[in-house]
C-alpha positions, 0 to 999 in steps of 0.5 A, spaced: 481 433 457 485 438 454 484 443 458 485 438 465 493 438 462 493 446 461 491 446 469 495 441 472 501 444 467 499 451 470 499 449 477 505 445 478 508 451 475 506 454 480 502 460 476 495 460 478 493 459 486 488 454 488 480 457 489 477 457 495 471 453 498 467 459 496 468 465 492 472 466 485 479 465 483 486 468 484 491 468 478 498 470 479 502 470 473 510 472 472 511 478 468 516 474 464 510 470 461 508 470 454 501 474 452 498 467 448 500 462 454 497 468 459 491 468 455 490 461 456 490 461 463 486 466 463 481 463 459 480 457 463 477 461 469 473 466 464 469 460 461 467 457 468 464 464 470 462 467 462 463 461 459 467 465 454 473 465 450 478 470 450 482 471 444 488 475 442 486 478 436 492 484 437 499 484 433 502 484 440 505 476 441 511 477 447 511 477 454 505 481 458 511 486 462 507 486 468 507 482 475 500 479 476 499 476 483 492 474 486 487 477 482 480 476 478 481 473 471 478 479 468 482 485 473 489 481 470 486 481 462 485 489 463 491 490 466 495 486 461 491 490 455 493 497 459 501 495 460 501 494 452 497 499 449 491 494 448 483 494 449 479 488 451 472 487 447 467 483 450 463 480 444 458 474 443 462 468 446 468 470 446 473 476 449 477 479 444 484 483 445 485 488 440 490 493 437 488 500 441 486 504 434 487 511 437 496 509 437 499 515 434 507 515 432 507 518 439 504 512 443 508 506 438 515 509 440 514 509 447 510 502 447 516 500 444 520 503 449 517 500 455 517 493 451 525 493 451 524 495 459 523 502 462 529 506 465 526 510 470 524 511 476 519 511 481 519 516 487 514 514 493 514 519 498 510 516 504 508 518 511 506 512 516 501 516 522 499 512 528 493 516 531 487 515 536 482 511 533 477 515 536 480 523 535 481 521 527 473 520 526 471 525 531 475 530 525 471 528 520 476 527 514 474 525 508 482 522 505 478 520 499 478 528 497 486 528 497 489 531 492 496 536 492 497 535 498 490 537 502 484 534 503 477 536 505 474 536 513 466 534 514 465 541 519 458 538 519 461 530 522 457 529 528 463 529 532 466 535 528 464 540 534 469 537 538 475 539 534 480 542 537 480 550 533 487 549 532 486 545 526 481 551 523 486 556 526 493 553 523 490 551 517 487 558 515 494 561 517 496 557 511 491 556 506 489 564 506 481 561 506 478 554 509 473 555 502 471 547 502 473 546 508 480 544 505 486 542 510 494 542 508 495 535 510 502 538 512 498 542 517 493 536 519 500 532 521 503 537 525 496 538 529 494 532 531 501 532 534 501 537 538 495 535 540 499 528 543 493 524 539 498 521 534 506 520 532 508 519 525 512 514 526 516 514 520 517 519 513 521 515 509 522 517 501 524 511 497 526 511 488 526 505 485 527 502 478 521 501 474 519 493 475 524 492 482 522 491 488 524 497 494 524 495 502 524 500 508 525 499 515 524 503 521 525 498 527 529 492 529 530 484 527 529 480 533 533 474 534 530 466 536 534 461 539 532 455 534 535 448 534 538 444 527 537 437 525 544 435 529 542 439 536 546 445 534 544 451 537 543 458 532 539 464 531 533 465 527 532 473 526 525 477 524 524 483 522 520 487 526 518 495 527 514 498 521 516 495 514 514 498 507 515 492 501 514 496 494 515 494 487 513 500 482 511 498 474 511 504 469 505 503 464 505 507 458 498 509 455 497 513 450 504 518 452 501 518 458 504 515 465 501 510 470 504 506 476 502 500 478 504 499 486 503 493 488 506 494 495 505 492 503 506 496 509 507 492 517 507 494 523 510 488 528 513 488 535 517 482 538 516 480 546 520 475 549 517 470 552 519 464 557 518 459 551 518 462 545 517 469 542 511 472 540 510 477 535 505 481 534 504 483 527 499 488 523 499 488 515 496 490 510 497 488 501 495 492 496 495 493 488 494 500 486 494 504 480 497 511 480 497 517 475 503 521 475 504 525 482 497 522 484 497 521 492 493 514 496 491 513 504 491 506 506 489 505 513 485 500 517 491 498 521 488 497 528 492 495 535 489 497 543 493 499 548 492 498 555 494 503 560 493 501 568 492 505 573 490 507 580 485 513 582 483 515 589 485 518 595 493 520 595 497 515 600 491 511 602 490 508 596 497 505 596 497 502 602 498 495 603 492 490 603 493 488 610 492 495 613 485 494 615 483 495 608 483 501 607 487 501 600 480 498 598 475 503 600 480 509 598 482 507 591 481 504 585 484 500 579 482 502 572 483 500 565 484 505 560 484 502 553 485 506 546 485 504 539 490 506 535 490 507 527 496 505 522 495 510 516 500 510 510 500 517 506 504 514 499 505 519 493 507 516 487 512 521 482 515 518 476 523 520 476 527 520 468 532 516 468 539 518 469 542 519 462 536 524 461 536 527 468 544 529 466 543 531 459 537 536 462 543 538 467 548 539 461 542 544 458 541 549 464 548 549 465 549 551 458 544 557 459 547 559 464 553 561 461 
């Protein structure tokens, strides 16, 4: 009985989702919720799988610090322990929070500082690639290879003898060597269009505040006639084009720094119809956990697009249907359809805050001179 009034407390509360028919449990908990009444929330869903409680056992008592938005009971405890220097402990019957017993003085004035809240900033550089779906795989990219900037090419693909010597070519001009393989993404970039296979539709860099949400769009708002309750008529705008939602969170560990990415990128286009407007839209959400300077790919963004066309004979094919058929026996419709893969670049940087950015600046002008 106790524990049906926590839940229907926490669900009308609006801090846990509803579980599906099948599979596990979503919990989404606000980063201004105290560690304890998290703890309990979380407990419920870990004694239905475990049957094992969780306990704070730690010196820590204020609020968890991090958005938690539809995640496993057992992802959202690790990155409760990871935001505020703790460690989770699995023993018999129970889950245990605990102090992390590697904190140094270092470690304890910076958990300090992050718990009164982080001034810094967050700067995500991304590169949003709309490319052939078909080319993309034929070059046999490994993108879980990204690191500073280059990745590694699978010269033993199935399809890697059709790519283009451009890509070895202009990627051995930069890099000196093709030892591994390796390829400027840069490079990469600039080949696929110049080879009319692809467009970067959108580079945008974006700072944010540690625990604000940023937003980038590159497109348009659409408007749709809609009716109120008194008949009168007003416009209803939605966003279309490709739309980055970012909301980046700084964690300290041990002096070293994480950013927790919870973000989603959309690619949508609006058309009018004779009844209502269509949009079609393409989206993906994502939490990720970056080190300082780390980059990430999201891909998996597929659209198709239809190119009609007619082949055959000059001037015949074109001709009308009623002159004896010939348009009929001397061309052809065809149907050309290419996939499309959205694919988005992001790097995470941690950027000081601007008081320490303006100090630094007064130090190098005071060696200068």
């Amino acid at each position: 009985m106790k524990y049906f009034k926590l839940l229907l407390l926490i669900l009308m509360l609006g801090l846990v989702s509803l579980p599906a028919q099948t599979g596990q449990a979503l919990v989404s908990i606000n980063e201004n919720t105290p560690v304890n009444d998290a703890i309990q929330i979380l407990e419920i869903y870990a004694q239905r799988e475990t049957a094992k409680k969780i306990l704070n056992m730690s010196s820590f008592g204020g609020v968890i610090g991090i958005p938690l938005n539809n995640l496993a009971w057992s992802k959202a405890l690790d990155l409760i322990a990871l935001r505020n220097n703790l460690k989770v402990v699995e023993q018999a019957g129970y889950f245990s929070l605990q102090d992390n017993v590697v904190v140094n003085a270092t470690t304890t004035a910076v958990a300090e500082e992050s718990s009164k809240g982080s001034t810094k900033q967050v700067r995500i550089k991304a590169v949003a690639l709309l490319a052939d779906k078909a080319y993309m795989r034929s070059l046999g990219i490994d993108w879980s290879t990204l690191l500073n900037g280059k990745v590694n090419v699978d010269v033993g693909f199935s399809g890697a003898q059709n790519v283009p010597g451009s890509i070895f070519n202009v990627g051995a001009s930069h890099l000196g060597s093709l030892n591994g393989n390796t390829i400027e993404v840069n490079t990469l970039l600039k080949t696929i269009e110049s080879d009319q296979k692809g467009t970067v539709i959108a580079q945008p860099v974006l700072t944010v505040s540690s625990g604000k949400r940023g937003y980038i769009q590159v497109g348009q708002d659409i408007s749709v006639k809609t009716a109120d309750d008194a008949g009168n008529t007003q416009d209803t705008f939605f966003a279309t084009g490709v739309i980055l939602d970012i909301l980046p969170t700084i964690i300290n560990v041990d002096g070293k720094e994480l950013v927790h990415l919870i973000l989603s990128i959309e690619r949508s286009t609006g058309t009018p119809g004779a009844v209502s407007t269509i949009i079609n839209k393409t989206k993906s959400s994502t939490e990720l956990v970056l080190y300082d300077g780390e980059e990430s790919v999201i891909g998996g963004l597929y659209d198709t697009d239809e190119i009609h066309s007619r082949g055959g004979i000059p001037f015949l094919r074109n001709l009308p249907w009623w002159v004896f058929g010939i348009r009929y026996l001397t061309g052809y419709d065809k149907v050309e359809k290419k996939e499309r893969e959205l694919m988005l670049l992001i790097k995470a940087d941690v950027v000081d805050d601007a008081i320490s950015r303006a100090q630094k600046a007064q130090a190098a002008a005071r060696e200068q001179n």
